[in-house]
N, CA and C atoms as a LAMMPS dump frame, in Angstrom:
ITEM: TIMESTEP
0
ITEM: NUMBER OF ATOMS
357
ITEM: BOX BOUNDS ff ff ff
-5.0000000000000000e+02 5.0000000000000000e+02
-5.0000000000000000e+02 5.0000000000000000e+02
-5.0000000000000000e+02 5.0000000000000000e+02
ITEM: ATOMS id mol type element x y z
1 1 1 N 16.803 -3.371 -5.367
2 1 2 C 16.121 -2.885 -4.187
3 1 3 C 14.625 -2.936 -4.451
4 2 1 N 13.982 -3.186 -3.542
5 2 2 C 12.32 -3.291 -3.625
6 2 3 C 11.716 -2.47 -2.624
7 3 1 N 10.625 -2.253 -2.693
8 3 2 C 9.98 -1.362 -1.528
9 3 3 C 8.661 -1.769 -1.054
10 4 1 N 8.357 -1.316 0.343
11 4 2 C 7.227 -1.823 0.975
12 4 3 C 6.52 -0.757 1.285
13 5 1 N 5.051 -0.968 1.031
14 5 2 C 4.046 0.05 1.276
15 5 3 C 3.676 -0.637 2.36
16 6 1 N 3.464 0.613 3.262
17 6 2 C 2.16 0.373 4.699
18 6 3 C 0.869 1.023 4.166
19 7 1 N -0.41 0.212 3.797
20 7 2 C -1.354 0.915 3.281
21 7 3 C -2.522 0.077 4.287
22 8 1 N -2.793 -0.169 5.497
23 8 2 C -3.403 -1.141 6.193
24 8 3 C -4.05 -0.386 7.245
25 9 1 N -4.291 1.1 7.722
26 9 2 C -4.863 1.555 7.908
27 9 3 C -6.758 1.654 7.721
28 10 1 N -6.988 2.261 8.711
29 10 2 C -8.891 2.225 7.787
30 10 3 C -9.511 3.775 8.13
31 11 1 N -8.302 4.71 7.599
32 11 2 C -8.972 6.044 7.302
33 11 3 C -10.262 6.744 7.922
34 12 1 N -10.166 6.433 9.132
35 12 2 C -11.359 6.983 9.562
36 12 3 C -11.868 8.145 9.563
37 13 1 N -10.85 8.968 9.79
38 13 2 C -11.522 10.388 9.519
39 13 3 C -11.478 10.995 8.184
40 14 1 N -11.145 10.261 7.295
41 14 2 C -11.919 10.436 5.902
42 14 3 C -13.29 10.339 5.743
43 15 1 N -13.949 9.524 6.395
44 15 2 C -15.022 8.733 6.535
45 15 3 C -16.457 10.159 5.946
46 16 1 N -17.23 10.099 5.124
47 16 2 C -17.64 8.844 4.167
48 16 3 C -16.806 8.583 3.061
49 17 1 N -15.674 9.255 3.141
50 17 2 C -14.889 8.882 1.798
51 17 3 C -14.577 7.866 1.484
52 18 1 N -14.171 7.453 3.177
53 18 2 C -13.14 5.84 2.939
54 18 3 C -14.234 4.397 4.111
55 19 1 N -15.219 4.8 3.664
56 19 2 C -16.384 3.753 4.294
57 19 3 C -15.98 2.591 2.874
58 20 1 N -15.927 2.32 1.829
59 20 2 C -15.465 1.362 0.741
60 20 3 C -14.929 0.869 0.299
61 21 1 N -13.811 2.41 0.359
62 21 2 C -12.836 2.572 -0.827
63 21 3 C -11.701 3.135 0.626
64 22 1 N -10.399 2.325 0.654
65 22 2 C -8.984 2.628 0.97
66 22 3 C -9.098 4.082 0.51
67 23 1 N -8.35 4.552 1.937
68 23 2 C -7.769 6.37 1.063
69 23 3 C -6.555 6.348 0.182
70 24 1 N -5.469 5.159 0.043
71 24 2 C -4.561 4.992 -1.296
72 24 3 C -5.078 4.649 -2.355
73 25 1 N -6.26 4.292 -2.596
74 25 2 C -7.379 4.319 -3.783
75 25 3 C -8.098 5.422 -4.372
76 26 1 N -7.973 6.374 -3.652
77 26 2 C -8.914 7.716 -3.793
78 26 3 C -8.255 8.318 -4.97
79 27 1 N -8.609 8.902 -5.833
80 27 2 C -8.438 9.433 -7.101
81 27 3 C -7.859 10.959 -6.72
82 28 1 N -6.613 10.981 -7.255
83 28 2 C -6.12 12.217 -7.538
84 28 3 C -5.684 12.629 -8.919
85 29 1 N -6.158 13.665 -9.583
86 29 2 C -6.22 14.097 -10.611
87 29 3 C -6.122 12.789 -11.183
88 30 1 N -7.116 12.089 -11.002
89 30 2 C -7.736 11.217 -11.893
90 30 3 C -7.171 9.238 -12.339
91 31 1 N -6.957 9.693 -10.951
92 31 2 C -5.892 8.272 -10.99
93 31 3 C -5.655 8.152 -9.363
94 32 1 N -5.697 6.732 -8.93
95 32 2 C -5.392 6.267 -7.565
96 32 3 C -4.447 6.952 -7.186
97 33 1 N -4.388 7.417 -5.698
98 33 2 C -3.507 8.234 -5.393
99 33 3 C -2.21 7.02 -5.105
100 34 1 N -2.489 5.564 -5.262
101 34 2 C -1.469 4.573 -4.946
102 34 3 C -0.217 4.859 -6.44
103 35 1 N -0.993 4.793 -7.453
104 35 2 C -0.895 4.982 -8.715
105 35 3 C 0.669 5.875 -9.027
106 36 1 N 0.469 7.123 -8.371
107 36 2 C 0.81 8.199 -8.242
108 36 3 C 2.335 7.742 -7.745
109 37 1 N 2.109 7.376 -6.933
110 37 2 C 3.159 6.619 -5.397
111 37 3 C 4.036 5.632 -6.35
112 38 1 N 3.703 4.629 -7.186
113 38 2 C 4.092 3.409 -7.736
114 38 3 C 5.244 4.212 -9.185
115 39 1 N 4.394 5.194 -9.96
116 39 2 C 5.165 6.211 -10.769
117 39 3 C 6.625 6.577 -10.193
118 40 1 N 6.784 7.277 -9.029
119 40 2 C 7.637 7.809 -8.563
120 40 3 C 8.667 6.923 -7.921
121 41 1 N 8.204 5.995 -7.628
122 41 2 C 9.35 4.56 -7.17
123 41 3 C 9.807 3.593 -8.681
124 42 1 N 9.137 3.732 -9.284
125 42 2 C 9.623 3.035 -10.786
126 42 3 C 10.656 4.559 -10.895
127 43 1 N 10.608 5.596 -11.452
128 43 2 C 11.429 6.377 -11.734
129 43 3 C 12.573 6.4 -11.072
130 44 1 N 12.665 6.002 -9.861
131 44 2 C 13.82 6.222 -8.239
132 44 3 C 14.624 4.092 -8.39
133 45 1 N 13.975 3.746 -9.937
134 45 2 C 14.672 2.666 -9.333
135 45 3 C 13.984 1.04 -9.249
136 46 1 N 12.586 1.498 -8.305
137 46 2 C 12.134 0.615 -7.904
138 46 3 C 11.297 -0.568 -8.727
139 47 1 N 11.901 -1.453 -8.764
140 47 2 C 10.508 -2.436 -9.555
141 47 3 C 9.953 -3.628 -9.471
142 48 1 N 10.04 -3.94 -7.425
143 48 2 C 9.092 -4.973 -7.37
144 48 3 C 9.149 -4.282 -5.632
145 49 1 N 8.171 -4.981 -5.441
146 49 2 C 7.72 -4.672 -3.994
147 49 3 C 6.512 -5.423 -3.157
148 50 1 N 6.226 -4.822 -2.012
149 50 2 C 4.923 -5.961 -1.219
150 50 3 C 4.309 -4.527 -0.675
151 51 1 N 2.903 -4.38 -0.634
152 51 2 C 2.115 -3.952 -0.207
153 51 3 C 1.594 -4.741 1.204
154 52 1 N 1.07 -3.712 1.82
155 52 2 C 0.662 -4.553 3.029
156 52 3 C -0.648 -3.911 3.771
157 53 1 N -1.724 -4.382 3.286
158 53 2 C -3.172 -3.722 3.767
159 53 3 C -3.815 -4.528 4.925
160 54 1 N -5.102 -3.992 5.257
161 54 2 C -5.877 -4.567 6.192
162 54 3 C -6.989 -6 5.522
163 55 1 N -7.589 -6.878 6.434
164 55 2 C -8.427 -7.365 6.049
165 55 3 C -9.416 -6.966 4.759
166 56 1 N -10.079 -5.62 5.927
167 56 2 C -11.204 -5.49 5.408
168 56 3 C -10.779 -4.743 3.673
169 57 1 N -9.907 -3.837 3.555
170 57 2 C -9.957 -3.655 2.208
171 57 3 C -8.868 -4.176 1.139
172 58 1 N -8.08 -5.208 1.789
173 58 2 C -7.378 -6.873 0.549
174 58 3 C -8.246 -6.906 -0.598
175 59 1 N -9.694 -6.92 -0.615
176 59 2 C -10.144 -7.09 -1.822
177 59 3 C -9.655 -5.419 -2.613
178 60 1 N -10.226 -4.846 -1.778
179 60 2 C -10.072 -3.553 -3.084
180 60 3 C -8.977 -3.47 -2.988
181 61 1 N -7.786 -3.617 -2.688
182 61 2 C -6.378 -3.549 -3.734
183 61 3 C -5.893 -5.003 -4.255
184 62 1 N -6.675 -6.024 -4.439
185 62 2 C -5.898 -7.138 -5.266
186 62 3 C -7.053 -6.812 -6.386
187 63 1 N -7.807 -6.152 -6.388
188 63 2 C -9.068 -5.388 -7.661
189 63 3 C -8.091 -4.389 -8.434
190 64 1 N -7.809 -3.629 -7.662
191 64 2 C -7.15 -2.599 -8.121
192 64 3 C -5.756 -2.384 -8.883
193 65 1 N -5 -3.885 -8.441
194 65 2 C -3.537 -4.016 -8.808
195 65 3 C -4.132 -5.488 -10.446
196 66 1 N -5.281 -5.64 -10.146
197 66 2 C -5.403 -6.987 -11.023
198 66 3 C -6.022 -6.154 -12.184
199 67 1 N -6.521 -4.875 -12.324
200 67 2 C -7.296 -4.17 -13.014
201 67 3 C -6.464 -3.471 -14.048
202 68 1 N -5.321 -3.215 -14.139
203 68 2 C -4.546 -2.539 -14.874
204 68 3 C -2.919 -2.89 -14.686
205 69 1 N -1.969 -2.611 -15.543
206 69 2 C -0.735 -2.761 -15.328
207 69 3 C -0.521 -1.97 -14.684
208 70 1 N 0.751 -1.931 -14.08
209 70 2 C 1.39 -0.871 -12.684
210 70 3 C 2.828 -0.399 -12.585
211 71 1 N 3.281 0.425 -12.582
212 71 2 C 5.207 0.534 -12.531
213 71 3 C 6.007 -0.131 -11.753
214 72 1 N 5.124 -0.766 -10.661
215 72 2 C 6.096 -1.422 -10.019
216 72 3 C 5.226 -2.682 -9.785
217 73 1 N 5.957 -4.073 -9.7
218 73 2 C 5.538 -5.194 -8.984
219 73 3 C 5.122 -5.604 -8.517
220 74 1 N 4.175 -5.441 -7.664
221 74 2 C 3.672 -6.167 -6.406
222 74 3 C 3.014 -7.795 -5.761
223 75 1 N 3.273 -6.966 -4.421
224 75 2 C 2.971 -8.721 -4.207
225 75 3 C 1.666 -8.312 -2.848
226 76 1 N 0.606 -8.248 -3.048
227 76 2 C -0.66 -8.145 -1.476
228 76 3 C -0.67 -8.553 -0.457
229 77 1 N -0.116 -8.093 0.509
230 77 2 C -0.6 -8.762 1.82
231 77 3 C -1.28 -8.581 2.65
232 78 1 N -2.201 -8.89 2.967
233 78 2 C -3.148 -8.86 4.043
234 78 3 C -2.525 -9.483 5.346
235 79 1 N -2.812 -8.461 6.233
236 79 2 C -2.467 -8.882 7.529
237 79 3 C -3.564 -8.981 8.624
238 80 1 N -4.538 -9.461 8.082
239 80 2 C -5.731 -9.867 8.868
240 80 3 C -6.417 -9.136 9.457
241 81 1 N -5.865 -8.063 9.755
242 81 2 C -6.928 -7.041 10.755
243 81 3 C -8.399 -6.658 10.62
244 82 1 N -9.506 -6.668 11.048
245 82 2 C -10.687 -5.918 10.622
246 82 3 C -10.908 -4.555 11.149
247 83 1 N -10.806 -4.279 12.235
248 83 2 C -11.19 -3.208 12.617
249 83 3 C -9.683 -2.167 12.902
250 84 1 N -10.013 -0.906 13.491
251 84 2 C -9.38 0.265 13.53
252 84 3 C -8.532 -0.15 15.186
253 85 1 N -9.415 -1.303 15.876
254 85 2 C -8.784 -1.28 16.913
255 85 3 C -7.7 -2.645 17.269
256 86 1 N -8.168 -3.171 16.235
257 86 2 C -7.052 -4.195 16.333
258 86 3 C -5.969 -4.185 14.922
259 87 1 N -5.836 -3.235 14.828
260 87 2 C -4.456 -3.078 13.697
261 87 3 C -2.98 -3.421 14.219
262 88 1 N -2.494 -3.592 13.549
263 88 2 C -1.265 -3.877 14.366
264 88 3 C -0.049 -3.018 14.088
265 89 1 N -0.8 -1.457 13.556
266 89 2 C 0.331 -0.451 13.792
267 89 3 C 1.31 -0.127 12.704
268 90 1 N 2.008 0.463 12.211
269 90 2 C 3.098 0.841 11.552
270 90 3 C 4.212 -0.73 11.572
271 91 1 N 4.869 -0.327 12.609
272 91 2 C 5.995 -1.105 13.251
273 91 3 C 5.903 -2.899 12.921
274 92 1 N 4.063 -2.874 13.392
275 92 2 C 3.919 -4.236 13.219
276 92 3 C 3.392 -4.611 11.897
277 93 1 N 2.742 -3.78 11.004
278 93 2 C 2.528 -4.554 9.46
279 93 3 C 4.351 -4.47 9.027
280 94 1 N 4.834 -3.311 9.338
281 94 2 C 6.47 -3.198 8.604
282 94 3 C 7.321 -4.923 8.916
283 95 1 N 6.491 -5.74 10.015
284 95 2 C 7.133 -6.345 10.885
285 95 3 C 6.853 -7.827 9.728
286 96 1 N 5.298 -7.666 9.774
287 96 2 C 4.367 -8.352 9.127
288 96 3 C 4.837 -8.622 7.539
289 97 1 N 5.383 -7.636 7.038
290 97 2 C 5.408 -7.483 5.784
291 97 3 C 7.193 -8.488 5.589
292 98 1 N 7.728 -8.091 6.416
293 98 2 C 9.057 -8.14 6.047
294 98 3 C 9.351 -9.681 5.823
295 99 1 N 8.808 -10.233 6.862
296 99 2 C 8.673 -11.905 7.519
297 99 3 C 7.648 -12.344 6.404
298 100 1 N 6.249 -12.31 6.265
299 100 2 C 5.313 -12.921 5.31
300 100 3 C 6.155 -12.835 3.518
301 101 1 N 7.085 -11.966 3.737
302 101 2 C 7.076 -11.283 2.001
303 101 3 C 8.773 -12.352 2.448
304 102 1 N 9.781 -12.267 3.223
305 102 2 C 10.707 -12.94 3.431
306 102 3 C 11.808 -11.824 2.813
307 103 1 N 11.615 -10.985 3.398
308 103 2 C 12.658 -9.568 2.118
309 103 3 C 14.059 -9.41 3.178
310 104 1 N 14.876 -9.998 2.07
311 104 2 C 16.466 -10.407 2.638
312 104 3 C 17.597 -9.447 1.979
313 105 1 N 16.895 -8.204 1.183
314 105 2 C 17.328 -7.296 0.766
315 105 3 C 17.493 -5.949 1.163
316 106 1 N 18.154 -4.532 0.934
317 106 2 C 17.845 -3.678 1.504
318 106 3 C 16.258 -3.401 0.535
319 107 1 N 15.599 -2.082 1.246
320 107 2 C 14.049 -1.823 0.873
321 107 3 C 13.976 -0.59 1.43
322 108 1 N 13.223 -0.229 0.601
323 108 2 C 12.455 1.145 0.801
324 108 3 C 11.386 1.746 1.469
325 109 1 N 10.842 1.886 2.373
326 109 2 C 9.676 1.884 3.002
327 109 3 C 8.708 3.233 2.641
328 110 1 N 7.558 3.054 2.513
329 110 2 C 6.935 4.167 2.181
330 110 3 C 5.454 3.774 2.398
331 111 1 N 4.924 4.925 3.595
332 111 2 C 3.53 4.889 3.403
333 111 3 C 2.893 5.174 2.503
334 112 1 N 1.778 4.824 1.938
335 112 2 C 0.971 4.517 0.824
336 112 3 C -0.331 5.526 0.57
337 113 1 N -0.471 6.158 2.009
338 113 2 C -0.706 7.697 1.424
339 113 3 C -0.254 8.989 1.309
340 114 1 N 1.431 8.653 0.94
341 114 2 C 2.278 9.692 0.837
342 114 3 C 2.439 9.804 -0.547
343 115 1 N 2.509 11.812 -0.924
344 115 2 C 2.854 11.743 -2.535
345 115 3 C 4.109 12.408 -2.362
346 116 1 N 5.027 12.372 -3.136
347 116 2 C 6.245 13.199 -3.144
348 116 3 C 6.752 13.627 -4.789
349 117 1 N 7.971 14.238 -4.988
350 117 2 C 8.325 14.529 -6.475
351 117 3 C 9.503 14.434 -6.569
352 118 1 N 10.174 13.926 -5.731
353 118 2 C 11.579 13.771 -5.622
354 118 3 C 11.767 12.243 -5.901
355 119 1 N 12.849 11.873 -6.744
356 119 2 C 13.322 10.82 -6.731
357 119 3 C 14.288 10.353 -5.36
C-alpha cells in the first residue's frame, strides 16, 4: 500500500509564515512538520508514495525531499497551479495525483498538514 499527500495548498492565512516556505515545511519541534507525517506512515506500513503540491512551492519540496533521507518514498508532483485562485481543490489534486502518479493500488490519503499518533 502507498499513500498520497495533498500538500498543494498556499496557506494563506499563515501568511508571513508561509509567504516562502509551504506550511508542511514549517518546523515542529524542530523538524518539518511533513517529516513528522512521513514517521508515522513508515510505522503504519507505508513506504512509497506521491506527494502532490502547487507550482509555486515544487521547488521547496523537491529541496526538501532531495536534502535528507525520508521514511517513506516519494515521488513530487506538481500540479501547476500558481495562485490561491486557481487551485484545483482537494478532489482535484487527489484526481491529479492518482492519474499523473498512475496508482492501481489501494492508498492512503492524507493531508500533509495533518499530525496524528495513531498508527
Amino acid at each position: 500500500m502507498q499513500c498520497v499527500i495533498l500538500c498543494a495548498g498556499f496557506a494563506t492565512r499563515l501568511r508571513p509564515l508561509t509567504l516562502d516556505c509551504p506550511k508542511h515545511l514549517l518546523p515542529i519541534a524542530g523538524r518539518p512538520m511533513l517529516d513528522h507525517l512521513l514517521d508515522r506512515l513508515a510505522a503504519s506500513g507505508i513506504g512509497t508514495g506521491v506527494l502532490v503540491t502547487n507550482h509555486r512551492f515544487a521547488g521547496n519540496f523537491k529541496e526538501w525531499y532531495e536534502s535528507d533521507s525520508h521514511a517513506v518514498e516519494l515521488r513530487i508532483l506538481d500540479d501547476g497551479t500558481e495562485t490561491n485562485e486557481t487551485r484545483l481543490g482537494s478532489i482535484g489534486d487527489l484526481r491529479f495525483a492518482l492519474e499523473a502518479a498512475d496508482v492501481q493500488e489501494d492508498f492512503v490519503l492524507v493531508n500533509g498538514d495533518n499530525l496524528f499518533t495513531f498508527s
